[in-house]
LODO-168807 format. One record per residue: residue in three letters; x, z, y of N, C-alpha, C, CB in turn. Coordinates in steps of 0.1 Angstrom, whole numbers, plus 5000, padded with zeros to 4 digits. Glycine has a CB too. Layout:
<nodes>
alaXZYXZYXZYXZY ...
</nodes>
This chain:
<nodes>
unk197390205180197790065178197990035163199090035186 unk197189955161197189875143198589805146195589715138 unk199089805133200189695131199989555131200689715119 unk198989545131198589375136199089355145197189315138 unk198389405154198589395168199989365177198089505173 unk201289395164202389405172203189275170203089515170 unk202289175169202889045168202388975182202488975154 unk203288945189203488915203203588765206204788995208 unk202988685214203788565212204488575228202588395208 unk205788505229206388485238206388325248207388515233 unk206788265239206288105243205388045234207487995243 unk205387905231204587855230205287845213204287755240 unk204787885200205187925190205788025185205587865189 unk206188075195206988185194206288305191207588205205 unk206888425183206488515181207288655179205888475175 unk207188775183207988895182207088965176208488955194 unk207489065166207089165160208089275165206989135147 unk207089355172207889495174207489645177208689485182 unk207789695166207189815161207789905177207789875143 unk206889975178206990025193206890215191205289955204 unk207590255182208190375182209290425186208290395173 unk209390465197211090525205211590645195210790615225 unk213090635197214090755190213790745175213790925197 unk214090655169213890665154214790565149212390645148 unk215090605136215790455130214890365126216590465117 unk215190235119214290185110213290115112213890265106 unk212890085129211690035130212489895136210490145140 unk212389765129213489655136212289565138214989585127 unk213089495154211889405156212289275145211689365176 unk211289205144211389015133210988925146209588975114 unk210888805138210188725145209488635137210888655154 unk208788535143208288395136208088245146206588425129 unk208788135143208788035152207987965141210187985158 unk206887915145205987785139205787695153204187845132 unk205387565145204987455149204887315140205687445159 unk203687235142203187105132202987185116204686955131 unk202587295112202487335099203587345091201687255094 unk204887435100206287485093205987625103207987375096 unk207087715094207387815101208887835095206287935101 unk209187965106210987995103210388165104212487915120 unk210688285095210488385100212288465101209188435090 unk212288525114213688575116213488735111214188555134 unk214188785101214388935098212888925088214489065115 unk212889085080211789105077212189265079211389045063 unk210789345083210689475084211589575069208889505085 unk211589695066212289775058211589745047212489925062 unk210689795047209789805033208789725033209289925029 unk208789695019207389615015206089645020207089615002 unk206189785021204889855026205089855042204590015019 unk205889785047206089775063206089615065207789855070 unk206389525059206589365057205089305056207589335041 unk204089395043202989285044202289275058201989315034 unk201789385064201189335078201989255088200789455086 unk203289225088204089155093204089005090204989225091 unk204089005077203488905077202188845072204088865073 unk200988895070199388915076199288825089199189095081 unk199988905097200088885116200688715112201789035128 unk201588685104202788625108201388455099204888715098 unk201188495088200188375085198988335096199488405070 unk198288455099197488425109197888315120197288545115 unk198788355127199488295141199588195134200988355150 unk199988145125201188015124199887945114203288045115 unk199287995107197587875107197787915093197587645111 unk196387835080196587835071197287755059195787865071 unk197887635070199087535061200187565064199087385061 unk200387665070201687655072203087785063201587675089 unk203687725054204387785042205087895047205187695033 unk205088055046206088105052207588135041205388235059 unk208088015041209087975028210687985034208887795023 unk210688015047212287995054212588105063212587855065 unk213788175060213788305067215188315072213288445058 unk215688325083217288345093217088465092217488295111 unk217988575089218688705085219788725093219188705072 unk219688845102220688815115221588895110220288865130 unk221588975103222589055096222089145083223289155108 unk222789205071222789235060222189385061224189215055 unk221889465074220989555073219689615068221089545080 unk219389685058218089675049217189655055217789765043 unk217789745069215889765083215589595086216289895108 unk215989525088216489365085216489255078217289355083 unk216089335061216389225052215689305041218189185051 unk215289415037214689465025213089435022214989615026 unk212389385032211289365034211189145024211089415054 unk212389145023212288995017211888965003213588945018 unk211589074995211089054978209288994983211189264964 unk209389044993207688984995207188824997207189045008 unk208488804999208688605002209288534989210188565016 unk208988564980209288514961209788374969207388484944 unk210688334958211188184962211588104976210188114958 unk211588154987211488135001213388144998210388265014 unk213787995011214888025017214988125028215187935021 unk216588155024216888295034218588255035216488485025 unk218388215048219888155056220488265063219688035069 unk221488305060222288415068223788355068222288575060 unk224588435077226188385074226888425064227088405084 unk227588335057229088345045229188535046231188235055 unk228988595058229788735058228588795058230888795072 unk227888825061225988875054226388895047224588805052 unk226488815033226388835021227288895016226088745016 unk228388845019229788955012229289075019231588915017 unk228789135035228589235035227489325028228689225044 unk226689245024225289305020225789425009224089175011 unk226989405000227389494986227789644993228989414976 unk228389625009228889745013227289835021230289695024 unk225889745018225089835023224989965014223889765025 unk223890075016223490195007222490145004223290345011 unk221890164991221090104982219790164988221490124966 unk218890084983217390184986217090264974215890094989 unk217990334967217990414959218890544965218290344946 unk219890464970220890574976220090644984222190524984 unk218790574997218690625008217590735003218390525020 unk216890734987216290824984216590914979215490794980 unk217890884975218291034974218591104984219191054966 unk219291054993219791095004218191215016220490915011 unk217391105012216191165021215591275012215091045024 unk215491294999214991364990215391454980214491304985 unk217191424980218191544977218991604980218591544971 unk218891624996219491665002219191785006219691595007 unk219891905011219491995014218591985027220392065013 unk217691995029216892015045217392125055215492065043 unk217892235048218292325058219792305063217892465054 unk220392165061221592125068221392025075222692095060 unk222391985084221891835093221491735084223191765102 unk222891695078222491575072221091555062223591555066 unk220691635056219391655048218191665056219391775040 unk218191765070217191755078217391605087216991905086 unk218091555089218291435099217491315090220191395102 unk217791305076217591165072215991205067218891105060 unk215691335062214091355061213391295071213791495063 unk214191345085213591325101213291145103215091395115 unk214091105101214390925105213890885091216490865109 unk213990845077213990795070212790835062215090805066 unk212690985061211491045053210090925053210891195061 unk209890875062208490795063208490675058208090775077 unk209990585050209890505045209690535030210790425050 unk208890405023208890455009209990375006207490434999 unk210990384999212490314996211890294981214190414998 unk211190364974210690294959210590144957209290354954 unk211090084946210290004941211789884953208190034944 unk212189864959212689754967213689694960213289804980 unk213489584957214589484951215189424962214089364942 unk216589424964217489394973217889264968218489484975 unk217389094978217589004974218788964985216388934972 unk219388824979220588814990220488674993222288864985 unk221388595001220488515011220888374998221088505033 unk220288284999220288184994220988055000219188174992 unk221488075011221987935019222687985030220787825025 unk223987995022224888075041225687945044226588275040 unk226188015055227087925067228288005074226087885081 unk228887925082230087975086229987915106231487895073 unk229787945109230187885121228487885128231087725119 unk227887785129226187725134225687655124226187605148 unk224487625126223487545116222187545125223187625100 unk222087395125220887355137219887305123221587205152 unk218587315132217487315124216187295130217387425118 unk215387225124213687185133212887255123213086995133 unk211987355130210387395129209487315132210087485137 unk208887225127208187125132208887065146206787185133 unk208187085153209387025166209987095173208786955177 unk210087205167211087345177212487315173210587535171 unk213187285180214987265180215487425177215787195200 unk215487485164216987645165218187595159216487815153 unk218687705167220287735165220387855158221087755179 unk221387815153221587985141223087985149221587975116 unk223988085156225388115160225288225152225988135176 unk226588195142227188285141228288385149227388235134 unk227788525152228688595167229388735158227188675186 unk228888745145230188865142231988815140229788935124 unk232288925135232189065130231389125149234189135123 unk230489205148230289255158229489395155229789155168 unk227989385154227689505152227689565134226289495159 unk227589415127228089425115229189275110226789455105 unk229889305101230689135096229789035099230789115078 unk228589015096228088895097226588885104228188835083 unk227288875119225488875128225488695129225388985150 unk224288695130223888565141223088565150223488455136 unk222788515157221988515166220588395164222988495179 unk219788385169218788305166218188195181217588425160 unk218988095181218588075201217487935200220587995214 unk216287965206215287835208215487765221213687865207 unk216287675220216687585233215687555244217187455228 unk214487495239213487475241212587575248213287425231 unk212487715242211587815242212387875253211187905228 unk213287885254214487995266214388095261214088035282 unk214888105243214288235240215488265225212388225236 unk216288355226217288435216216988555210218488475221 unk216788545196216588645190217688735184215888605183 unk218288815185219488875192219988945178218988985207 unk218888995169219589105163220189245166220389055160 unk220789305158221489415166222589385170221789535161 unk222789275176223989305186223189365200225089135191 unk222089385199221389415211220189475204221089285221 unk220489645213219389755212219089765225219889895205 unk217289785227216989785239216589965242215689655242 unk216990045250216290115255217090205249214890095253 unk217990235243218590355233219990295229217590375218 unk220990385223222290365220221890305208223290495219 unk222890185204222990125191224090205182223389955193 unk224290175175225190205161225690075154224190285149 unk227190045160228089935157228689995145229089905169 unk228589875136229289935123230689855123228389915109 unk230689765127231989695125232989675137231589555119 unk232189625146233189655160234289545160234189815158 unk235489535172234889625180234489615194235589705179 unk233789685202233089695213233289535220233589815222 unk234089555222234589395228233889275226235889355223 unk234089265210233189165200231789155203233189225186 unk230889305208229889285207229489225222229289395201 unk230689325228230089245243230289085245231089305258 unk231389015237230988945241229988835234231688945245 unk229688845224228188825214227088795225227688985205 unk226988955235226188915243226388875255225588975243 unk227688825258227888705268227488615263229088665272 unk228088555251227588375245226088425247228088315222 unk224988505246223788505247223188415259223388645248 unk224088535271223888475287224188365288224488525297 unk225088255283225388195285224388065281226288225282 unk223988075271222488055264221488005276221888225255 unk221488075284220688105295218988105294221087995303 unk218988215285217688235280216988285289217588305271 unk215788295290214388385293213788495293213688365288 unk214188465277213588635271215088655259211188635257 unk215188785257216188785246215188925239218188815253 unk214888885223214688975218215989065206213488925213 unk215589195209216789275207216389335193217089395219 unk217389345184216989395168216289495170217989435157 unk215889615181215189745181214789735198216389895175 unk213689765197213389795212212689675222214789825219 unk212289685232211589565243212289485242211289595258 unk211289335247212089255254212889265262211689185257 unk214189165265215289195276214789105283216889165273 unk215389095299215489015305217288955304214789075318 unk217188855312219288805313219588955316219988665332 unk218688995331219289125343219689225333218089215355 unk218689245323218789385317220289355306217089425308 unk219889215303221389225290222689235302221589015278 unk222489215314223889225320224289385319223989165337 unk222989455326222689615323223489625309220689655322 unk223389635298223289675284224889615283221789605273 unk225489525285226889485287227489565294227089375292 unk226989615304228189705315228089845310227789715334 unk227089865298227189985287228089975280226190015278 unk228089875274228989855263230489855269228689715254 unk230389805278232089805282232489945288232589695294 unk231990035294232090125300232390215288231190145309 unk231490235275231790275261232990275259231190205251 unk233590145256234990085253235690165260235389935256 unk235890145275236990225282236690395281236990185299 unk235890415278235690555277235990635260234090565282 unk236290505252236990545238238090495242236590505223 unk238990455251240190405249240490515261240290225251 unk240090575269240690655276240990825266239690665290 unk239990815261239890965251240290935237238291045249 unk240890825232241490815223243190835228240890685216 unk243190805241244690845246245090975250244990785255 unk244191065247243891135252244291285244242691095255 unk244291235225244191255215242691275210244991345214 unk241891285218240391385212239891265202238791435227 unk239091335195238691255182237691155189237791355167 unk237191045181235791015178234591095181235690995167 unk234691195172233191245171233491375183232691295153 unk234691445190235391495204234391395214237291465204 unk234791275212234691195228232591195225235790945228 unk232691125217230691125211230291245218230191145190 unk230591405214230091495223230191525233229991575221 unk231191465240231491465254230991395260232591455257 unk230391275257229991175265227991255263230490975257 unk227591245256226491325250226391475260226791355233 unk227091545264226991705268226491605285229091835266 unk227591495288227291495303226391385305228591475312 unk225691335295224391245296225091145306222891335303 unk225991095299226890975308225890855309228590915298 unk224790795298224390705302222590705302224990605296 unk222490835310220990885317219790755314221390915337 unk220390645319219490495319218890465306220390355322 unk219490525294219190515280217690585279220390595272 unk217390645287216290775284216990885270214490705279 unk215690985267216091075251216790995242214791125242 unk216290915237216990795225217690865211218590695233 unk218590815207219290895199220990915199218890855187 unk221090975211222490975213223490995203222691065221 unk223391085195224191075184224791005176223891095179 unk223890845179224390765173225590695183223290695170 unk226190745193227790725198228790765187228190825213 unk228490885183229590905170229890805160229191005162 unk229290715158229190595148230090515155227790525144 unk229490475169229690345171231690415177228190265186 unk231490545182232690525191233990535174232890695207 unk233690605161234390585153234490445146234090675146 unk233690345151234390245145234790185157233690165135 unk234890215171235890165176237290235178235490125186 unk237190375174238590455173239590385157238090645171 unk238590315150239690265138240090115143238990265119 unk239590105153239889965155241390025168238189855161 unk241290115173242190135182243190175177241990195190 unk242990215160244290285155244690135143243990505145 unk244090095144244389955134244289985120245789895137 unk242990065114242490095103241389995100241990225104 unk242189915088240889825083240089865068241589655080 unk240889985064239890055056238490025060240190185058 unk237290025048236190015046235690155054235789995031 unk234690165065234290285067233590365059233790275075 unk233390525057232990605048231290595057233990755046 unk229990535052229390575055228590705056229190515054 unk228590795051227990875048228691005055227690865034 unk230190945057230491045067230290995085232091095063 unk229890925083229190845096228190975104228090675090 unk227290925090225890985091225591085099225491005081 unk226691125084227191305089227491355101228391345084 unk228191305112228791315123227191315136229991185123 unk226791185129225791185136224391295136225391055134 unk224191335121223791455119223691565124224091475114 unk224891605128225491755128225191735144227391785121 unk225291665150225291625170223491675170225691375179 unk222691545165221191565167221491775160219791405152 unk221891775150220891915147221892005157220791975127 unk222791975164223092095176222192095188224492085183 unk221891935196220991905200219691975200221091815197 unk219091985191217792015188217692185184217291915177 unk218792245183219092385178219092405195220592425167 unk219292365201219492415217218092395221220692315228 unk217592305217215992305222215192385215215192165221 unk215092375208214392455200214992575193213892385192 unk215492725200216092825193215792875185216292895196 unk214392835181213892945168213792855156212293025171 unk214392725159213592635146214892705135213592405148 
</nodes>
């Protein structure tokens, strides 16, 4: 499959880009809403060298007058937002908390060291080789959004009616959601991973579930999810009765005394949510430690890198069991 090809239309203007690689980081779906010779593009891929066929795909669809100059940013994530030096001068609308959050991302300098000085023969060095190695992080100028908001901000594509909601703090400080009234169609961000465990940075659980209540509520069609297939409503109800069941299952083992990254391998040893398929389980250690600081009432900044770490050390036990000789 060419990377052209992964620009999808849904309705009538509508469009999904989504890189169709299971169990990896990094690959986030965008979008593009055109109509009458405007467009809106939602997210941009990681890298520049992942962004131009994205938008290649994205001028094609939407014609040759039509400026790709306006971009909705669902949250301050690089896989999300680093792909934006390719749009010189273009508006880029995100919320008031995007941007304050954007300073607490890791730089695309950090993530090359991280991928390229790290030791390989430890988790964390072989993990981020594994997931990250394939992006080039050179060369990325990290722009930040030009026109935020606090609350909603309604807006016309040529005649397409969007909504920008703002729904963090949830998977990070500042998500929004992207809803075409008209189209029956929400572009979700990561408050919604399809097909695999997400990695909630901010939390907590609650927040996100209900992020993706206001979705349902929405009463959309299609919901596209920052990683993974389209949803249906059914499936986001599915992916909600994950998330809550998560919650009570860090609130039972946080009473329990067992850590975070205790409950992450416990839930992981008994393949508690089988429906996920392989994915990247590991990534529960993230999500359940930032709902264990939210249960101990820590508003400390989270240590990312000891995140990582956690999540690291699970995949390379994982994979030491499969593979005994690696």
């Amino acid at each position: 499959m060419t990377l052209e090809s992964l620009l999808t239309q849904i309705a009538p203007g509508v469009f999904a880009w989504q890189p169709r690689q299971a169990a990896t980081w990094g690959l986030a779906n965008c979008g593009l809403i055109t109509s009458q010779g405007q467009a809106l593009l939602v997210d941009t891929p990681y890298t520049p060298g992942l962004t131009d066929p994205f938008l290649a795909a994205a001028r094609a669809a939407a014609g040759p007058h039509a400026a790709l100059d306006r971009v909705a940013v669902t949250h301050a994530n690089g896989d999300h937002t680093w792909g934006l030096q390719q749009l010189p001068g273009a508006e880029v609308l995100a919320t008031r908390a995007a941007l304050d959050h954007q300073c607490l991302e890791p730089t695309p300098q950090q993530l090359y060291t991280l991928v390229n000085d790290t030791d390989p023969g430890q988790p964390l060095g072989w993990y981020f080789r594994h997931h990250f190695g394939k992006f080039d992080f050179s060369d990325i100028q990290v722009l930040p959004p030009t026109d935020t908001f606090t609350g909603h901000r309604n807006l016309m594509v040529g005649e397409i009616p969007v909504e920008l909601h703002e729904v963090g703090p949830a998977h990070t400080v500042g998500d929004l959601i992207v809803h075409l009234p008209a189209q029956r169609t929400v572009f979700a961000g990561d408050i919604v991973f399809a097909g695999d465990h997400p990695s909630h940075w901010a939390g907590p659980l609650e927040r996100v579930s209900a992020a993706c209540e206001r979705i349902l509520g929405l009463e959309p069609e299609w919901i596209v999810p920052g990683h993974g297939p389209l949803m249906t409503p059914d499936e986001l109800r599915t992916y909600i009765a994950y998330l809550d069941d998560l919650s009570d299952q860090a609130y039972l083992m946080h009473g329990q005394g067992k850590s975070a990254v205790e409950a992450a391998r416990i839930l992981v040893a008994e393949d508690r949510y089988v429906g996920l398929g392989l994915g990247l389980p590991e990534r529960l250690a993230i999500t359940l430690s930032t709902e264990y600081r939210h249960l101990d009432g820590d508003t400390a900044a989270p240590d990312l890198l000891e995140l990582m770490e956690h999540a690291a050390r699970i995949a390379w036990d994982r994979a030491s069991v499969a593979e005994p000789t690696r």
